[in-house]
N, C-alpha and C positions, 0 to 999 in steps of 0.2 A: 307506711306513711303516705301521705297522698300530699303532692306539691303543686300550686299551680303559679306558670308563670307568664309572665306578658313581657313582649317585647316594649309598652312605651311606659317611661316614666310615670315616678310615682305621685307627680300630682293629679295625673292621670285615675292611677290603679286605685289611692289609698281612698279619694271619697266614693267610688263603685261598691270596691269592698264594705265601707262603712254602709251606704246607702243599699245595699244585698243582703247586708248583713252575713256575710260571708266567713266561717269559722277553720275554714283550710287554713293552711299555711301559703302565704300568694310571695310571689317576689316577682318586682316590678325593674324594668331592664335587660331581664335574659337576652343573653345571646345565644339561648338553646333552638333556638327558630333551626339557624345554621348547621349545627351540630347535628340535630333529628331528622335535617334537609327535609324539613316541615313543608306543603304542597298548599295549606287548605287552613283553615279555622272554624271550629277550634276542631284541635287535635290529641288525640292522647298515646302516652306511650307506657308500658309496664315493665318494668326493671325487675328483674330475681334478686333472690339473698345474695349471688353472686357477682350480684353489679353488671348483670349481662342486658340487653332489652330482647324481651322474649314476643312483645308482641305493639303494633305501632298501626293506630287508624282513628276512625273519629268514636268519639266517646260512647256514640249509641251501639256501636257495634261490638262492645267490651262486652265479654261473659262470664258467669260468673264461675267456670271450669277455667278459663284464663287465669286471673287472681288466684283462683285454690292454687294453679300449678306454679305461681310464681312464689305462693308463700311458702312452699315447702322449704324447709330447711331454715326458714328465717326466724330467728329468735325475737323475743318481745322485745318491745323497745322499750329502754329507759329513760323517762322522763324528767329524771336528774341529767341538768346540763353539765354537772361534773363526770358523768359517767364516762368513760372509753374504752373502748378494748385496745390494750396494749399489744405493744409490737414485740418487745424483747423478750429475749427465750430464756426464761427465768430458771436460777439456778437454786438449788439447795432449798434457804429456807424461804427464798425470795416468791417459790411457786406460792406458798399461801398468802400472796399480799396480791395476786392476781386478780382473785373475784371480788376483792376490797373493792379496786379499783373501777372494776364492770358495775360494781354497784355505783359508784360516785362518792365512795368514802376516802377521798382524798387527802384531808388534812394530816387523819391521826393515821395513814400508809404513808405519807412521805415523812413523817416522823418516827416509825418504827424502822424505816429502810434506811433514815441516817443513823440510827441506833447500831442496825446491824455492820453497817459499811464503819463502823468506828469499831464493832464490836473483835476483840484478840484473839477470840475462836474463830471467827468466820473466815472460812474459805476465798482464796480469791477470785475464784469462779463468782462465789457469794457475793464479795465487796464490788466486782465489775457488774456482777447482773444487778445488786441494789442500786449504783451509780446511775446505770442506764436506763433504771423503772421509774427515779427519780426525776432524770433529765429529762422524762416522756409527763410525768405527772405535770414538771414545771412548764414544758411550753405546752402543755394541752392549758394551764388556766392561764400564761401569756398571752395565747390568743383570744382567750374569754374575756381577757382583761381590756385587749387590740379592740373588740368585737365593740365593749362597751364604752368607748372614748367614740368610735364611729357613731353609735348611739348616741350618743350624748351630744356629735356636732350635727348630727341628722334632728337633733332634737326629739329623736323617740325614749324619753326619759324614761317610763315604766320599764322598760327593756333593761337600759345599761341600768338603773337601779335593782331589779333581778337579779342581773349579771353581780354587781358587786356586794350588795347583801348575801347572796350565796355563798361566793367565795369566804368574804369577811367573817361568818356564819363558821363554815366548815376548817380551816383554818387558823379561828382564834387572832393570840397573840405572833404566831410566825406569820414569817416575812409577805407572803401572797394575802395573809387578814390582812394585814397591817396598813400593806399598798391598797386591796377595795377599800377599807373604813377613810384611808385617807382620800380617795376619792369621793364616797358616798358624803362625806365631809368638805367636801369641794365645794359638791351640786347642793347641801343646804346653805352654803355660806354667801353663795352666788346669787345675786339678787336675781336676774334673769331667770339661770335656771331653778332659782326655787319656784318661783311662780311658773318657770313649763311643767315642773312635776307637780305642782299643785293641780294647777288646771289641764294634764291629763289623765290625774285620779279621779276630778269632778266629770271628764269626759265621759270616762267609764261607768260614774254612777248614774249620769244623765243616759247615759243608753239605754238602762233599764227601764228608767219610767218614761222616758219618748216611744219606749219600744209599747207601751202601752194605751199610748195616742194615736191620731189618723191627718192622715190628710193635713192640712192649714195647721192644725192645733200642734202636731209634731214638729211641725215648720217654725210656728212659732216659738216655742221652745228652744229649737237650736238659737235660732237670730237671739235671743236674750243671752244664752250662752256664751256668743260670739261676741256680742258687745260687751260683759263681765269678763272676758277672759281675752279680750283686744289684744292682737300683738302675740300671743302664743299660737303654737303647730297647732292645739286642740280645738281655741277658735278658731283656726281655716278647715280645717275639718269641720265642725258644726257648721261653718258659712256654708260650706258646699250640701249639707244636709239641707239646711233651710231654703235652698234654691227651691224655687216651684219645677215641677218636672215640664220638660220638655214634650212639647204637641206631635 
């Protein structure tokens, strides 16, 4: 995965990346400057499967025998936000509810694992390790759930509606659906943020066909945007697109 981060704020960061068009993942704020005791800009660093940094200098002098030797060992990522590799040292029957998990099939695993922990054969090796895979399932989408109320007061709607569509999704009628649907039920009831989610779906469709204009005509386009969609994150984003660039 490849992350890039900037030390300044993201009213900073967000219309660069807009205006880059930029499809990394960026996060604006780091205090990784500190951490990589970073000298220079910009800088890069490669991390292994291990979480070790194997190699640290400016981007141009990254090769492509670096990355091979960093990716050894590293398994593919899953693009399911519910996925995780769990920590508990599963017992009995609890080991096949493991790769559930690594997948992101969360719902109908913390439903089979209260089945078993209730279940009068299971071992209590069984009943403590379903408790513990359980208590890992519930605060991995707690904080998914943390993740997307920060979304929601940052105003990055698409996000925390992801966020709770998923869960609500995978989960159904038990308790963690139940908690996103009543959120996602929130954000349409909310006059404010129904119009920030409307007008950062229009954002995104507009990217498309501005992506297909030049110069002034592009421009023009956001500033219409900006005035139809007055008052939302998605018009200050367009306003800073429609800026004329800098001489």
């Amino acid at each position: 995965m490849v992350l890039a981060l900037s030390d300044e704020g993201a009213d900073l960061v967000e219309p660069y990346v807009d205006e880059m068009g930029i499809t990394v993942r960026v996060g604006a704020g780091s205090q990784a400057g500190s951490a990589f005791k970073i000298k220079g800009y910009p800088s890069s660093a490669v991390v292994n499967a291990e979480g070790k940094v194997i190699w640290q200098g400016h981007p141009s002098s990254l090769s492509n025998s670096t990355v091979e030797e960093a990716l050894k060992g590293a398994k593919p990522r899953n693009s399911n936000m519910l996925a995780f590799t769990p920590q508990t040292a599963a017992e009995g029957r609890v080991t096949a509810h493991l790769k559930s998990v690594e997948q992101g099939k969360l719902g109908k695993t913390h439903a089979a694992l209260a089945a078993l922990a209730a279940d009068a054969k299971a071992t209590e090796a069984e009943k403590s390790s379903a408790a513990a895979l359980s208590a890992e399932i519930e605060g991995h989408v707690s904080s998914l759930l943390s993740q997307g109320e920060r979304f929601v007061k940052s105003r990055d709607m698409l996000k925390a509606v992801l966020i709770y569509d998923t869960v609500a999704k995978d989960f159904g009628a038990a308790q963690p659906g139940a908690d996103a649907k009543s959120k996602l039920d929130a954000i349409k009831a909310d006059e404010k943020l129904s119009k920030e989610l409307a007008a950062a779906e229009a954002f995104e469709k507009t990217k498309g066909s501005a992506a297909k204009l030049k110069g002034a005509k592009a421009r023009e386009k956001w500033a219409e945007f900006a005035q139809k969609y007055k008052g939302t994150r998605a018009a200050e984003r367009a306003s800073a697109l429609a800026r004329p660039p800098k001489n």
